[in-house]
TIKEGU-89930 format. One record per residue: residue number from 0; y, x, z of N, C-alpha, C, O in turn. Coordinates in pm, 1 decimal. Example, Ala and Ser with C-alpha at 12.3 -4.5 7.8 and 13.67 -1.06 7.14 Angstrom:
residues 2
> 0 -569.0 1319.0 780.0 -450.0 1230.0 780.0 -330.0 1320.0 780.0 -331.9 1423.6 846.5
> 1 -225.0 1285.0 708.0 -106.0 1367.0 714.0 3.0 1290.0 787.0 113.8 1340.9 803.9
end
This chain:
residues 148
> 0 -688.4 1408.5 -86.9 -542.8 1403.9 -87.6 -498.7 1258.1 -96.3 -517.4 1186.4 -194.6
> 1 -445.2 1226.2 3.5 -404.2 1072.6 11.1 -231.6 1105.3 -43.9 -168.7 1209.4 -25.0
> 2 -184.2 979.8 -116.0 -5.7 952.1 -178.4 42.8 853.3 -16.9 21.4 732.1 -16.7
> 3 81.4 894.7 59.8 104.3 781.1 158.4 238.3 726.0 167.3 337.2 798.4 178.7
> 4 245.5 552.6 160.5 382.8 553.5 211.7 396.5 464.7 285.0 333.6 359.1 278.2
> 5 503.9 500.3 389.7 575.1 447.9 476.4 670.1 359.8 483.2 776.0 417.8 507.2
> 6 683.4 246.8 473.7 753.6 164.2 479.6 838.6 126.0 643.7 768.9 105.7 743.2
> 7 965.6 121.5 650.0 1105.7 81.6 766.1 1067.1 -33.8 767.5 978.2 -68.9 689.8
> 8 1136.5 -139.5 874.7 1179.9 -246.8 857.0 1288.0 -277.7 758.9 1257.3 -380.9 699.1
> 9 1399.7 -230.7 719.3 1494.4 -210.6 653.9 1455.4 -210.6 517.6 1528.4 -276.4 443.4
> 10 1364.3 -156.6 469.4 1304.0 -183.3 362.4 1312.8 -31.7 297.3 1317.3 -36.3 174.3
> 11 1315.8 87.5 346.7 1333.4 162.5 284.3 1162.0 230.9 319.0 1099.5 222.8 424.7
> 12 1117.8 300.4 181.6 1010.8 399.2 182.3 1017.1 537.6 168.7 1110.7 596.2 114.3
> 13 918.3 591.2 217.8 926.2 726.2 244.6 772.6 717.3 191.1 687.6 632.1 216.7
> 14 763.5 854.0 93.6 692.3 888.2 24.2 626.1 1058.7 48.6 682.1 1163.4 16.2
> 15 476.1 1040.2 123.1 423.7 1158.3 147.9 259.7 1227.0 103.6 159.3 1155.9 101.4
> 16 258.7 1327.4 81.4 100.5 1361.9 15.9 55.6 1413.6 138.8 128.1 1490.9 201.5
> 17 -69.3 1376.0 186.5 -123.9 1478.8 263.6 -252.8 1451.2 269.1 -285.0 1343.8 218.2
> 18 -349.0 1525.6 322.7 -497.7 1574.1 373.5 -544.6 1506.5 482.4 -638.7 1567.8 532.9
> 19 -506.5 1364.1 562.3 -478.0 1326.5 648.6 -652.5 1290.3 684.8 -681.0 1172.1 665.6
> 20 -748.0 1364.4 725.6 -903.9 1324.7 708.7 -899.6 1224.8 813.0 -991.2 1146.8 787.0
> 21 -816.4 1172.7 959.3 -819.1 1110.4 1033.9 -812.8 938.1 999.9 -855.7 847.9 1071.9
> 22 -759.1 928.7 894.3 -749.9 807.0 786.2 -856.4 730.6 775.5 -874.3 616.7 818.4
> 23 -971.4 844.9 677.1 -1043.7 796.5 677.0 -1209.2 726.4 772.9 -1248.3 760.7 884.4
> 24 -1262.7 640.2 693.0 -1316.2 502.4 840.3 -1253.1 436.4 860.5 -1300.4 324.6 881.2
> 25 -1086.2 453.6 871.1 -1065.9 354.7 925.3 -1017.7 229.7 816.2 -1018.3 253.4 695.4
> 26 -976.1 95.2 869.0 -973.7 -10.0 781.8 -798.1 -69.2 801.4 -711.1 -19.5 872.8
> 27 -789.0 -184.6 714.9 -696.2 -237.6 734.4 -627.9 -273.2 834.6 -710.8 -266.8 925.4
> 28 -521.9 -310.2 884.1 -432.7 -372.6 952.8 -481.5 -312.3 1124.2 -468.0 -381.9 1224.8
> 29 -559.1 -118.9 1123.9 -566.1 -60.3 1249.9 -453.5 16.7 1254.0 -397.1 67.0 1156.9
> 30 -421.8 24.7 1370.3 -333.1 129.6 1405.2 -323.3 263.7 1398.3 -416.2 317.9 1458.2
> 31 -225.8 359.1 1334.8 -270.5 483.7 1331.8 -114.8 541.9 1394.7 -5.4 485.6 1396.0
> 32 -155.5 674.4 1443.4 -125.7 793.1 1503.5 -32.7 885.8 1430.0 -91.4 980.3 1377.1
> 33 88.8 882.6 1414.5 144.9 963.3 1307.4 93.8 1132.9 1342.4 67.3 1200.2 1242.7
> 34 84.0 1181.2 1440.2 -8.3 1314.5 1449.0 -74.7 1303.9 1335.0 -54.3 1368.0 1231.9
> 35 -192.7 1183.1 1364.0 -279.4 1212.9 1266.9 -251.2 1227.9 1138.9 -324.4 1315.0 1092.0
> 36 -178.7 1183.2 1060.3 -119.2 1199.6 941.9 -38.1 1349.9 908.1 -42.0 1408.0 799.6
> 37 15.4 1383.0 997.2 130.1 1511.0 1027.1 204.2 1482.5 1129.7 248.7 1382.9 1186.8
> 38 207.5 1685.1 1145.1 215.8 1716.4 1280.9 397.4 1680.7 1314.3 442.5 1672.4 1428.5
> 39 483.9 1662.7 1182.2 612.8 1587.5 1179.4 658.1 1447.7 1218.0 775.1 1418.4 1242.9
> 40 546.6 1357.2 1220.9 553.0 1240.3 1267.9 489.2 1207.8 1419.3 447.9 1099.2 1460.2
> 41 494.2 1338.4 1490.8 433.7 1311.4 1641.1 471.3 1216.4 1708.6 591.3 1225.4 1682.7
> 42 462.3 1113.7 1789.5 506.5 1003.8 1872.0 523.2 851.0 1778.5 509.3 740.6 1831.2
> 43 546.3 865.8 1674.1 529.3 736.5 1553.9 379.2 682.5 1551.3 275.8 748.2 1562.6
> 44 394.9 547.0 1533.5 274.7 463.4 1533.6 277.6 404.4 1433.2 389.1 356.5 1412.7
> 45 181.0 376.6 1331.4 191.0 277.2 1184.2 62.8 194.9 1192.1 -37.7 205.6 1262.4
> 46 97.9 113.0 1100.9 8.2 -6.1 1056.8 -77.2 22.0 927.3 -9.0 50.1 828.7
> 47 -174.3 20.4 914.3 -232.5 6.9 754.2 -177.7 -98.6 697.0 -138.7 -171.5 788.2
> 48 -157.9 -137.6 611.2 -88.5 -257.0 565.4 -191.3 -310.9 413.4 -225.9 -422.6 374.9
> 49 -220.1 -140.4 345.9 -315.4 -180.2 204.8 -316.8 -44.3 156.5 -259.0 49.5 211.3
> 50 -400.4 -37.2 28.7 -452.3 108.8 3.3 -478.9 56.7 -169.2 -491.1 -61.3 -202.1
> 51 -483.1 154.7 -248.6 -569.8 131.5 -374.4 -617.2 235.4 -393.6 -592.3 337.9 -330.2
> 52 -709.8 220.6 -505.1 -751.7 365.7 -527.9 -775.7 464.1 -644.8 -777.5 380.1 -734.8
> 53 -796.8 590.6 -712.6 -776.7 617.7 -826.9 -735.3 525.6 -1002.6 -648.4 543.5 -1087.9
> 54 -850.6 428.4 -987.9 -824.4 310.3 -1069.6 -767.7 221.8 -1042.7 -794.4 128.2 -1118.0
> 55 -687.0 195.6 -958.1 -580.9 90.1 -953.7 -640.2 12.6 -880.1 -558.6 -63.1 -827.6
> 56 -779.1 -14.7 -837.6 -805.3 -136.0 -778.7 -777.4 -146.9 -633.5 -768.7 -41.6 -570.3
> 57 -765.1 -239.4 -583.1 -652.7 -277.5 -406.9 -758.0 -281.4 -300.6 -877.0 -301.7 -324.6
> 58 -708.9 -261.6 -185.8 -847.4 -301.0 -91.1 -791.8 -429.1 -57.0 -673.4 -461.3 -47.4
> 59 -896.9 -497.4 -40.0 -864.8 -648.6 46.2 -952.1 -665.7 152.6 -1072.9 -642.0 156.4
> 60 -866.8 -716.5 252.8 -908.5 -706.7 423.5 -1037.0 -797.6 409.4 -1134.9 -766.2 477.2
> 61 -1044.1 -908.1 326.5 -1192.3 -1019.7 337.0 -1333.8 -939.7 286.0 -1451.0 -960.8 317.4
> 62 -1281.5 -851.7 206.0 -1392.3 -739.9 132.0 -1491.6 -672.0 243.2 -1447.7 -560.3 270.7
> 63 -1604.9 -701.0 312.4 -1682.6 -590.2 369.1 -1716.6 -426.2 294.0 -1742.5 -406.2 175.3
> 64 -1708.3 -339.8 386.6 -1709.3 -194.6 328.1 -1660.4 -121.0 238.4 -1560.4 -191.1 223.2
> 65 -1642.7 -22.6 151.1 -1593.5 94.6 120.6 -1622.2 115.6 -46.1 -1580.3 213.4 -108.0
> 66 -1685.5 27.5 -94.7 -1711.0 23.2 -265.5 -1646.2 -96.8 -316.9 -1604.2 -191.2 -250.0
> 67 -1642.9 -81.7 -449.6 -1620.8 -169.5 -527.3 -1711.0 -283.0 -523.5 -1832.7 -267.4 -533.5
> 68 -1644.1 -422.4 -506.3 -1738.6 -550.4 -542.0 -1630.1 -626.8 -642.5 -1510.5 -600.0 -654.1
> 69 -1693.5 -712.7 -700.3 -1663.2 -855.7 -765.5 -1671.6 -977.4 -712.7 -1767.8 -1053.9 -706.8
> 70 -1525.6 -992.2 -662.0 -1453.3 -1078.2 -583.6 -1411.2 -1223.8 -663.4 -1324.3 -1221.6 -750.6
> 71 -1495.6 -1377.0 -617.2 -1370.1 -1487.8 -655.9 -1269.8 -1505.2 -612.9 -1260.0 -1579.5 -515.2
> 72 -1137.5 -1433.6 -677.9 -1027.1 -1506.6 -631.2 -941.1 -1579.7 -690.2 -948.8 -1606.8 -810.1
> 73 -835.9 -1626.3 -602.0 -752.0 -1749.4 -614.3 -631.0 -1661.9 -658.1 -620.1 -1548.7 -611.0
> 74 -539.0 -1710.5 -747.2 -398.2 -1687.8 -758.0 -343.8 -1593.6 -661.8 -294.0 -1670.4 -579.6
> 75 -319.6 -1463.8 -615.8 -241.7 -1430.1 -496.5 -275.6 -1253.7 -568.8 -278.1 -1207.1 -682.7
> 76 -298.3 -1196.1 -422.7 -345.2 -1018.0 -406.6 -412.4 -1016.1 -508.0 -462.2 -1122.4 -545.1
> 77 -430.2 -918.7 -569.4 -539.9 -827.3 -693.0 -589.3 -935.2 -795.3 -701.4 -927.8 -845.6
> 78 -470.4 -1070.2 -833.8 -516.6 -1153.0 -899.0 -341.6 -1162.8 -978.1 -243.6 -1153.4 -904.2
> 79 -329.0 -1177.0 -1090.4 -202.2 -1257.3 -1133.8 -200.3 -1232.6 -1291.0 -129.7 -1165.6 -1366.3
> 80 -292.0 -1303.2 -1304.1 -350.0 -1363.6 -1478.3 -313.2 -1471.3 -1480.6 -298.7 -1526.7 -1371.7
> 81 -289.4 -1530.1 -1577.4 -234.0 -1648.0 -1638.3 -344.7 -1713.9 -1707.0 -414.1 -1621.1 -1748.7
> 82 -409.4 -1848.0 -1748.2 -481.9 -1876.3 -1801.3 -499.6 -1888.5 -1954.4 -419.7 -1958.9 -2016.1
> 83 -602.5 -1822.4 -2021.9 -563.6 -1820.5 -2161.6 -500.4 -1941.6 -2230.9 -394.7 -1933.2 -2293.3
> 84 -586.2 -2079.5 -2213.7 -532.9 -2201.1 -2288.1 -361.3 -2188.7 -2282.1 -301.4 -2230.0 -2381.4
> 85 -283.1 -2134.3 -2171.3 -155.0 -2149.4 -2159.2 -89.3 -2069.7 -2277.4 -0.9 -2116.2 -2349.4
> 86 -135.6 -1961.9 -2286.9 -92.6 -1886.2 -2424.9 86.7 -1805.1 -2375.8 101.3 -1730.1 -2279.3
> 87 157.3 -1831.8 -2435.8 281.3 -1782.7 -2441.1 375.6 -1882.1 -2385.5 484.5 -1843.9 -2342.6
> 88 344.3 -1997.2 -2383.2 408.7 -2151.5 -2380.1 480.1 -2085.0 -2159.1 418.9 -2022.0 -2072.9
> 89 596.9 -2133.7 -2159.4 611.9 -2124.3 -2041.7 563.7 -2162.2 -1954.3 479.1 -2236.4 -2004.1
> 90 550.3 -2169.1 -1833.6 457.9 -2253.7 -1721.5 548.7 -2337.3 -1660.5 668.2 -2314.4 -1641.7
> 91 473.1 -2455.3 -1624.6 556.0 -2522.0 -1523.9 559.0 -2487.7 -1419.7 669.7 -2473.1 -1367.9
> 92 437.9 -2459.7 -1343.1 458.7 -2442.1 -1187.5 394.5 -2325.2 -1222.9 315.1 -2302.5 -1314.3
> 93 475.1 -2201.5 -1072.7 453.8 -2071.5 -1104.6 331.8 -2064.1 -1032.8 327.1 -1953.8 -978.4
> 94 229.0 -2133.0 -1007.6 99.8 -2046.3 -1001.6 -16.2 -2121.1 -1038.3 -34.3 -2229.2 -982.3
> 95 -91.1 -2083.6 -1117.0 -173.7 -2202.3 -1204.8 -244.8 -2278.0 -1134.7 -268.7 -2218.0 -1029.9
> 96 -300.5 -2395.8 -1135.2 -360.1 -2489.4 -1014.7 -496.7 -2462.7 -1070.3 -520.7 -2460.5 -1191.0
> 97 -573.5 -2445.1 -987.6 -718.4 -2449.2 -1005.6 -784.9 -2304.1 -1036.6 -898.3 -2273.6 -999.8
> 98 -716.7 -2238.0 -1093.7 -732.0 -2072.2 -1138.2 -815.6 -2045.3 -1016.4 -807.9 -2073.6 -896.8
> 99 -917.3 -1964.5 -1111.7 -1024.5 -1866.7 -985.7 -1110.8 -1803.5 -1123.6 -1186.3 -1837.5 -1214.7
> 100 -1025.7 -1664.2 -1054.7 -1124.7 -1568.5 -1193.3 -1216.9 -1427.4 -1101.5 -1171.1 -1382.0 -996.6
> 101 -1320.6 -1385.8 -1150.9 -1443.9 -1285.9 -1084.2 -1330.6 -1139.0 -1107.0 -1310.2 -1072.2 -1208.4
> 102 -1295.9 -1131.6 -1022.9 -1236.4 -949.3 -984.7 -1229.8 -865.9 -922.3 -1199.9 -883.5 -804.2
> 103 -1253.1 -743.9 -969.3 -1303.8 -612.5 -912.3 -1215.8 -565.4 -782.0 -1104.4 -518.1 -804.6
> 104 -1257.0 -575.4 -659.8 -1178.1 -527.0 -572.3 -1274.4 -418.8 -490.7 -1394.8 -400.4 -508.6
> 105 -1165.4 -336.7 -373.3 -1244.3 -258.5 -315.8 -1249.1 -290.1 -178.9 -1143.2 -346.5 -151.4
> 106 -1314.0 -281.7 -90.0 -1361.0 -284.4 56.9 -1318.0 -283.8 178.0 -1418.2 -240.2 234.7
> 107 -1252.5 -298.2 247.5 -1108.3 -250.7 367.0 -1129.5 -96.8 384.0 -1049.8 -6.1 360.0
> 108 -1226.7 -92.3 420.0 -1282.9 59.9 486.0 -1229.8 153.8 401.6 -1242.6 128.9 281.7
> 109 -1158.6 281.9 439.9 -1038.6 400.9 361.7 -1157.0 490.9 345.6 -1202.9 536.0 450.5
> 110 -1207.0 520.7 248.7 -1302.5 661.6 213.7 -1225.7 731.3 139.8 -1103.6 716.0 143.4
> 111 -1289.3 824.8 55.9 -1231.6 945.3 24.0 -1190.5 893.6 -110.3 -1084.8 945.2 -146.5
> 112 -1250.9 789.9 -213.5 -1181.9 730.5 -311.6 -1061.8 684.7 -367.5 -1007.3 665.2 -476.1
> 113 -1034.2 671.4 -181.2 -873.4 607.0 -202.0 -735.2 699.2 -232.5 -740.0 784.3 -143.7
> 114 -666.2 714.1 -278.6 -591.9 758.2 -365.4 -419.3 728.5 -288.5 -350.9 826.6 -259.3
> 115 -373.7 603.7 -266.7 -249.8 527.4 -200.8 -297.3 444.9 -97.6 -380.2 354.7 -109.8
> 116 -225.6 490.1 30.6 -237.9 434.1 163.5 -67.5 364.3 153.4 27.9 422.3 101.5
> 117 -65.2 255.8 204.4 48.7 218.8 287.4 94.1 190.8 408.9 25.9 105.1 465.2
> 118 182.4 230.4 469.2 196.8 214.6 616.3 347.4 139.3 639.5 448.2 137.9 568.9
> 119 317.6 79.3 766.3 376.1 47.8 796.4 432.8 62.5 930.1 357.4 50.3 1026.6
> 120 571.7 90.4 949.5 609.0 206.9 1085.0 640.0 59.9 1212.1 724.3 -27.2 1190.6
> 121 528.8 65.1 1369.6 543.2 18.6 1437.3 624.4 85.2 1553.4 653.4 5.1 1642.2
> 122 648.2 155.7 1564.1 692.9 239.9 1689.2 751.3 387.9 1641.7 678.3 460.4 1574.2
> 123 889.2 432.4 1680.0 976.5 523.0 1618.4 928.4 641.7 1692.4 912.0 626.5 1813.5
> 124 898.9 775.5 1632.2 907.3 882.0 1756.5 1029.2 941.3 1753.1 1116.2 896.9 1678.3
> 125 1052.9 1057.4 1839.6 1208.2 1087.6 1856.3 1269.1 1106.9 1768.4 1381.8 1057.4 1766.8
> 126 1206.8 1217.6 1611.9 1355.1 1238.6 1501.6 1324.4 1115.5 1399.8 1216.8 1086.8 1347.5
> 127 1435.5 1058.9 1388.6 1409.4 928.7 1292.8 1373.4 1000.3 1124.2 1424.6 1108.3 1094.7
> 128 1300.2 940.8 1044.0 1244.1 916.8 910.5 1339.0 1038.7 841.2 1311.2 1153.9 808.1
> 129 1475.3 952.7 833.8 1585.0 1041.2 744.1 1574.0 1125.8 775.9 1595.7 1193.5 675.4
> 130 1556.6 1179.1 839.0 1572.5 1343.0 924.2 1407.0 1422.0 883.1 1383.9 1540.5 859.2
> 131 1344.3 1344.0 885.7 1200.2 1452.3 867.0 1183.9 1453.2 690.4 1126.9 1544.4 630.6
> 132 1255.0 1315.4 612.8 1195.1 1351.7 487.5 1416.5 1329.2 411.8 1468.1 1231.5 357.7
> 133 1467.7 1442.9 441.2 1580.7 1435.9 403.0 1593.2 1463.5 249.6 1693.8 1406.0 208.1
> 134 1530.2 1527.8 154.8 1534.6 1487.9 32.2 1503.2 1394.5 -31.3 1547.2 1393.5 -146.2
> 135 1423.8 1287.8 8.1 1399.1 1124.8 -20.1 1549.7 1090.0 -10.5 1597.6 1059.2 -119.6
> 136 1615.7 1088.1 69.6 1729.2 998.7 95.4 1854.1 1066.7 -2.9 1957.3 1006.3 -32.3
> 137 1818.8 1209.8 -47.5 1946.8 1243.9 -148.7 1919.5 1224.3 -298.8 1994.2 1230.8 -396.4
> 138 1789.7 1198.6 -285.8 1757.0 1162.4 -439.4 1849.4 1008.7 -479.0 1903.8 976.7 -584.7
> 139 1841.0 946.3 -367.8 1915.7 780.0 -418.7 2025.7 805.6 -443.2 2071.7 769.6 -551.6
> 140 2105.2 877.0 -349.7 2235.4 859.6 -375.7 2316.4 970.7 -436.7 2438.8 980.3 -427.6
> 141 2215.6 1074.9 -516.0 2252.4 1095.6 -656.3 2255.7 985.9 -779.3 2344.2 969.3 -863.2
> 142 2101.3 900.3 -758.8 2120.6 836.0 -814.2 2265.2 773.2 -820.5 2350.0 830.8 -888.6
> 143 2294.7 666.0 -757.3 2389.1 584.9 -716.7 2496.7 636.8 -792.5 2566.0 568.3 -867.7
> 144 2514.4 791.6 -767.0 2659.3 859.0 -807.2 2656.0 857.1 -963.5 2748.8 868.5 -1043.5
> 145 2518.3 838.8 -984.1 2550.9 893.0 -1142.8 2566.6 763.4 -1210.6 2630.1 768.6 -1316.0
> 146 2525.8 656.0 -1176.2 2539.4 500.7 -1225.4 2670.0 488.0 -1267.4 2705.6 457.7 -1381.3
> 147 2757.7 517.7 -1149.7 2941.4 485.2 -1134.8 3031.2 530.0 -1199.5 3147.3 496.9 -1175.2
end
């Protein structure tokens, strides 16, 4: 059971569960088939964009294969620790210079571990987003109403 979401240009997400076995194999930043995902998104084309998985950990595109490794990285993706000596004291510049700490990341490749897919929508098919996931869009603007 993949949590998938879909991200507009506009910036709005759409939030879906499904069984989508066509997913998996494949890796980051390939193109997928909204068929393949559901039979509601026929003619839509998406992007992988990133994935994590039961434990929180992210896939990163530099990662070869489908498990967990221990990654050096730099300040950025699946990294944003602060260095202990800094303590509580504010920072000057927002990203520490020299920082490189050993962290657990996972593989590009989507296996069955993965938990959150993200997509990203390249090509519209005929009924637009609002229309296939119309209770996403009334949940906000209850929200909204009840703020005012």
């Amino acid at each position: 059971m993949f949590k998938i979401n879909i991200a507009e240009k506009s910036g709005k997400t759409y939030k879906l569960e499904t069984e989508a076995e066509a997913l998996i194999e494949k890796t980051i930043h390939d193109k997928v088939d909204g068929k393949d995902i559901s039979e509601d998104l026929a003619g839509y084309e998406f992007e992988i964009t990133g994935a994590s998985d039961k434990s929180g950990f992210t896939v990163m595109k530099d990662v070869e294969g489908f498990g967990k490794k221990k990654v050096l990285l730099e300040y950025g993706k699946g990294m944003r620790k602060r260095p202990r000596r800094e303590g509580k004291k504010k920072q000057t510049t927002p990203t520490p210079k020299g920082l490189r700490l050993r962290k657990t990341v996972r593989g590009k490749i989507i296996s069955q571990d993965i938990i959150q897919i993200n997509l990203k929508l390249l090509k519209e098919g005929n009924k637009k987003l609002s229309e296939i996931f119309p209770d996403q869009n009334k949940a906000k603007e209850v929200q909204k109403k009840g703020k005012k």
